[in-house]
N, C-alpha and C positions, 0 to 999 in steps of 0.2 A: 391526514397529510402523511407523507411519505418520509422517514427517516432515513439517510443516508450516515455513513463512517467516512473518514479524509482520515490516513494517516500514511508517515513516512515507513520505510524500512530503516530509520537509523535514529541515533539519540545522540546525536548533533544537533544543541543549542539552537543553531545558525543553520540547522539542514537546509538544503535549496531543494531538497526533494519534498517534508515541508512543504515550504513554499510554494511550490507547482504544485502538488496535492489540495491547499487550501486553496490556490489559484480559480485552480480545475471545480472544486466542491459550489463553488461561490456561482459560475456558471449557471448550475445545475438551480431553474427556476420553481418555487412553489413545493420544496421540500424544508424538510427540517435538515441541519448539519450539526455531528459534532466531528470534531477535531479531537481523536488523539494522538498521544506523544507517547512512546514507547517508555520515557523517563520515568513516567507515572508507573509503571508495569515492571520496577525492577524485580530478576529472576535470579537464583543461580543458576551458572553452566548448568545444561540436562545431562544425565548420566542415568545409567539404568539401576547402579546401586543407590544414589541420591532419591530415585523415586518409592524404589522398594523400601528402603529406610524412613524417609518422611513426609510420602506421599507427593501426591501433584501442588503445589503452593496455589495457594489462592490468588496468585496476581494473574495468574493461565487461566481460570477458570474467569477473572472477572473480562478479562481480553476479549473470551470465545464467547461471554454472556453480548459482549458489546455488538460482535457479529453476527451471533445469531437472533440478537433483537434490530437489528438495522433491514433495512428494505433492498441496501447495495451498498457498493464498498470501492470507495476510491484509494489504489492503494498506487502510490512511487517510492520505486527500491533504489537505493543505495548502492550502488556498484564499489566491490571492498576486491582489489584482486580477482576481478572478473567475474565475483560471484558478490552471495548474500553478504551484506552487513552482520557480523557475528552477532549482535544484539537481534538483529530481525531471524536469524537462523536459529537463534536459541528458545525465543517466544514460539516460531512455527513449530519447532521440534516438542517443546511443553502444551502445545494444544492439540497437535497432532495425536497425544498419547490421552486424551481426555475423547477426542474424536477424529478419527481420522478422514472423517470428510468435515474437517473443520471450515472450507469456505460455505459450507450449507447451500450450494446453488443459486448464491446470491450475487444476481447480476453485479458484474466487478468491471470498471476502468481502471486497467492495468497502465504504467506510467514507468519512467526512469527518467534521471537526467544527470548529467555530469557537466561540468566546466568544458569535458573535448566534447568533440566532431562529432564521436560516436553516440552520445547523449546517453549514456548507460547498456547501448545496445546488448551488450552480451549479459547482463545478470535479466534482461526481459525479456530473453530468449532461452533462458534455464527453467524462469518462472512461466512463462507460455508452455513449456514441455513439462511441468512438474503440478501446474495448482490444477491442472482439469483433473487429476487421480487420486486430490484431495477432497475433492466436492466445488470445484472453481470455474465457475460460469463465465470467463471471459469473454466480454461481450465488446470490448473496444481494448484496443491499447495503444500508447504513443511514445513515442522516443525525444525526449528533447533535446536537443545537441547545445553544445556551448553556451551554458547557461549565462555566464554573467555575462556575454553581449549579448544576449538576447532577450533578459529577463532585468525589469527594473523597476521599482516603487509598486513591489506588488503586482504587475503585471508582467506579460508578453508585451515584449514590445515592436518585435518582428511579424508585420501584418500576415505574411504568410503562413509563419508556425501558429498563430492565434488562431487566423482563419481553420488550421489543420486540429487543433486540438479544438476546437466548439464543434466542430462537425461528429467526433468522437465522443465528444461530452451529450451532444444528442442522441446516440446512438445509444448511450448509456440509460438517459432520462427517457428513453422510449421504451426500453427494456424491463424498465420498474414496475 
């Protein structure tokens, strides 16, 4: 059976990206899921004297083991100021220097969401121009817009947006 990863770009308790992430993974028929939480993987800031003095920490290394034993990788990012989630910027930046094609070409459903309109649109237009020159197989990705009307008890609850993410969530499980 096929192992999949669900995780946010942020370490918010209450993430709603999260949520769409596990949403999205649940989908995905006749695999195994784990879920993680970035919380589990505390790092310090990356810095290049920090590495050369006490090397790469083991919570980067145990991240990248996760990915590169997974079969695909559902990841929704965090929109912080248009970009990464400092927490997701500082794990990519610590596995990066372990391997720099750290998505290992494993089929990925790329995701965002936010509360507005734009549903994350611009930090998954940074990650679409950035994870293919890290080893990032982007093989679907989706924009949620205004999550809390349209996301509820765990689900989608806008027939159209659901209809739009299961046709991407197929595209993903086709890919495996």
């Amino acid at each position: 059976m096929k192992n999949i990863i669900a995780f946010a770009g942020s370490n918010s308790k209450t993430s709603i990206n999260k949520k769409l992430a596990t949403y999205a993974a649940r989908l995905v028929e006749d695999v195994e899921i784990t879920i993680l939480d970035l919380n589990d993987f505390e790092l310090p800031v990356y810095g290049i004297d920090l590495e050369e003095d006490k090397g790469i920490p083991d919570n980067a290394q145990k991240f990248l083991d996760n990915i590169k034993s997974s079969d695909g990788i559902i990841l929704s990012l965090a929109e912080h100021n248009g970009a990464y989630a400092t927490v997701f910027k500082n794990i990519f930046d610590w596995m990066s220097r372990i391997d720099g094609k750290l998505w290992s070409e494993k089929p990925m459903l790329l995701m965002a969401t936010s509360p507005g309109a734009r549903g994350g649109a611009t930090v998954l237009e940074i990650a679409k121009g950035r994870f293919p020159y890290m080893g990032g197989n982007i093989v679907a990705d989706f924009s949620f817009p205004s999550f809390f009307d349209n996301f509820s008890e765990e689900k989608i609850t806008n027939e159209t947006l659901n209809t739009a993410l299961k046709e991407k969530v197929n595209i993903f499980k086709d890919s495996l």
